[in-house]
Each structure stands twice: as structure tokens, then as C-alpha cells.
C-alpha positions as CSV (number, residue, x, y, z in Angstrom):
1,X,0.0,0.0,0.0
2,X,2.7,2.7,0.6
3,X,4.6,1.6,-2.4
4,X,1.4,2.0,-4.8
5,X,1.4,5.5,-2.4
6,X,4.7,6.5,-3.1
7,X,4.3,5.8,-6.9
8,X,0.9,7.8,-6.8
9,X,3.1,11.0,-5.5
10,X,6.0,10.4,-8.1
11,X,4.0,10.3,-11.0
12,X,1.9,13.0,-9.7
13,X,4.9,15.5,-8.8
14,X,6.1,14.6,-12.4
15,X,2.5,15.2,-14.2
16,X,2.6,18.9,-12.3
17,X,6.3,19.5,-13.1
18,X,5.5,18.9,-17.0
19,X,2.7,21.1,-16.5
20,X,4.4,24.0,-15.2
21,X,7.5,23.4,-17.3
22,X,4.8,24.1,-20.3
23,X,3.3,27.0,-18.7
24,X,7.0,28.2,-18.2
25,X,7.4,28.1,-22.0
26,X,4.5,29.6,-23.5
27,X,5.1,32.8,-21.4
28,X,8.6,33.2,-22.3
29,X,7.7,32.2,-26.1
30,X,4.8,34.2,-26.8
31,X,5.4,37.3,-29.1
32,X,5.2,40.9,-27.2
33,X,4.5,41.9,-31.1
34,X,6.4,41.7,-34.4
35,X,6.8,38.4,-36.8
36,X,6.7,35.3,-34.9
37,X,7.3,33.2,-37.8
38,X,10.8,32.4,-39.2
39,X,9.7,31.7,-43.1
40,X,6.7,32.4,-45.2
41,X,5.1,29.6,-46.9
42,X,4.4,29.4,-50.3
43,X,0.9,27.2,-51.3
44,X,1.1,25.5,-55.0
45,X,3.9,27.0,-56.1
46,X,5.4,30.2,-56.5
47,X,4.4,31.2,-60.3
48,X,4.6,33.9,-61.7
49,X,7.6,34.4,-59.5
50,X,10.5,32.6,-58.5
51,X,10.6,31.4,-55.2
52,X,13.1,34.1,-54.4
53,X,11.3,36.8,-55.2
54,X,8.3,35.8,-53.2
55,X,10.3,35.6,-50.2
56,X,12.0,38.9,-51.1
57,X,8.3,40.3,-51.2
58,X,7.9,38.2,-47.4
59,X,11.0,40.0,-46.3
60,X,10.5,43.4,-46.9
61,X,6.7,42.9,-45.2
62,X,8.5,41.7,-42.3
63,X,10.5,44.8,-42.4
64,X,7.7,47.4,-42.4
65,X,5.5,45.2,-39.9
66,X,8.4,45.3,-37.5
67,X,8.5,49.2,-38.0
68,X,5.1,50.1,-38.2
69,X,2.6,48.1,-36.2
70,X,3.9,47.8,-33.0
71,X,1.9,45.3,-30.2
72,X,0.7,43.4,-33.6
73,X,2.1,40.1,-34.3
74,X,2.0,38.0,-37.8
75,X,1.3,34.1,-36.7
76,X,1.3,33.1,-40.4
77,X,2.3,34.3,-43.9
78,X,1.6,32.8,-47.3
79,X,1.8,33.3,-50.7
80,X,-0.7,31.3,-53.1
81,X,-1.2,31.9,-57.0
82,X,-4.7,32.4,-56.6
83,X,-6.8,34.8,-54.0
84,X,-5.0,38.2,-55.0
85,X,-3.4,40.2,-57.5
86,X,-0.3,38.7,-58.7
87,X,1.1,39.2,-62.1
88,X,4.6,39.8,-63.8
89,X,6.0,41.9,-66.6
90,X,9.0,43.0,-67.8
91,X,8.1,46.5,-66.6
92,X,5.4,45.6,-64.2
93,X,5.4,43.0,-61.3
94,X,2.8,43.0,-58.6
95,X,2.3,40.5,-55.5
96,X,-0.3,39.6,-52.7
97,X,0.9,38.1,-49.5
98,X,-1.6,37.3,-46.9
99,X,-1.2,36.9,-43.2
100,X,-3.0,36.2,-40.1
101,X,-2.8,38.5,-37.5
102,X,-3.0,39.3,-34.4
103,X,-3.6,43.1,-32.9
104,X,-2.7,44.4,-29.4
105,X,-4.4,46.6,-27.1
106,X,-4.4,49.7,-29.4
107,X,-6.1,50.6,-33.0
108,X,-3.5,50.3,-35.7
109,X,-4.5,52.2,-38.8
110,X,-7.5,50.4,-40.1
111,X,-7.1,47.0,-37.6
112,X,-9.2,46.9,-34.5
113,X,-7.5,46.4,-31.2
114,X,-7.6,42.7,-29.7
115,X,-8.7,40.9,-33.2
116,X,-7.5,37.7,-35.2
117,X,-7.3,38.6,-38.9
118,X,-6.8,35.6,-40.7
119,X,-6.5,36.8,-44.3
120,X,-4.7,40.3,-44.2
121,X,-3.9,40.8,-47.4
122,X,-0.8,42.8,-48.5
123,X,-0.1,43.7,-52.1
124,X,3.3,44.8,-53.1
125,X,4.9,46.0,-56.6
126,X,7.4,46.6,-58.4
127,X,8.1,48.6,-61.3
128,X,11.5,46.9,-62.7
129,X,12.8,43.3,-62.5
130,X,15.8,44.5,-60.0
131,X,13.8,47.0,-58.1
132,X,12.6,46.3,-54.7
133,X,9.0,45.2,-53.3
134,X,7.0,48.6,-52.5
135,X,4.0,48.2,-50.9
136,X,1.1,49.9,-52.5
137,X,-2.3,48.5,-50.2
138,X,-3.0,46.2,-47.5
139,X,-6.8,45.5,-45.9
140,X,-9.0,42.3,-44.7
141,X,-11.7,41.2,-46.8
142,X,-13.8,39.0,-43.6
């Protein structure tokens, strides 16, 4: 009886360490704002672009998310062919990322404070084949 005790106690000490081990990492993980993602993906293939240039486009949305909407964080980016305005040209090259986001505690231009947006869309251009990704709209379409 105090053996099946004893074992009781263990692997309930161990159950409540795991527990609060977890808990322990979620708060120290959890984004305070910005990109919490490493990469974008990108769904069925990258066409029109290469797969460089859609992550070119990924990076410079990081950069002006980082800047510009602080207390927001992205928990997901994607490019997919269809769903937005993506075409190429010699002279003429425009791409739609979309993200799902998450605001903080204050209004952000036209996001609400303390909402999931799970298809922000951001479309980018640009007007040569060696220029960079500018970014020319962005809203959510519920």
C-alpha cells in the first residue's frame, strides 16, 4: 500500500512539473508583437515568381511590420497563386501576401485592437525586375 502510495506521488509531482515546465514556456515564447514566424510559406507553387522573389516580397513585409505596427504580431504568412493580384512583366510585377494577424491593445490604422485577422492581405509592386517590393495597399476582406 505505501509503495502503490509513493508511486501515486511520483508520478503526480512529475504530471505537475510537465505542467508547469509548459506553462513556463509559453510565457517566455509568446510574441510581445512583431513576426513570430521564421519563413513564409508558399501554397502551390510560386508562379509567376520565383521562389526568391516571393520571399523577397515576405522579407521586406517583415521589415515594415516590425517598423510600423507595434503590439501586432503575424502568426502566419503565405503566398498562393490564386486569392490576389499577382502578375509579372517586364516593366510591371505586382504580389499579394496574406497573413493572419493578431492586434494588441491599441487601434492600428485600419485594424481593431484585440482581433484575429486571418486573411490580411498585402499587395506589393514593383516597377522593374531589380527593383525592390513597395508596398502599395494592404486591408482584410472578412
Amino acid at each position: 500500500m505505501k509503495k502503490q502510495r509513493k508511486i501515486v506521488i511520483a508520478v503526480s509531482g512529475l504530471i505537475i512539473a510537465v505542467i508547469i515546465v509548459f506553462i513556463i514556456q509559453n510565457i517566455v515564447n509568446t510574441p510581445k508583437g512583431g513576426v513570430c514566424i521564421e519563413e513564409g510559406r508558399i501554397v502551390n507553387g510560386s508562379a509567376p515568381f520565383t521562389s526568391l522573389e516571393v520571399k523577397d516580397a515576405m522579407s521586406e513585409l517583415k521589415s515594415i511590420f516590425e517598423k510600423s505596427y507595434a503590439g501586432c504580431s503575424i502568426s502566419d504568412m503565405w503566398y498562393t497563386q490564386t486569392g490576389g493580384e499577382n502578375y509579372k512583366t517586364a516593366s510591371d510585377s505586382k504580389i499579394t501576401l496574406h497573413t493572419k494577424i493578431i492586434t494588441g491593445n491599441k487601434k492600428i490604422g485600419k485594424m481593431n485592437r484585440n482581433t484575429t485577422y486571418n486573411d490580411w492581405k498585402w499587395i506589393f509592386q514593383k516597377t522593374d525586375e531589380n527593383g525592390k517590393w513597395q508596398l502599395i495597399s494592404d486591408g482584410y476582406t472578412p
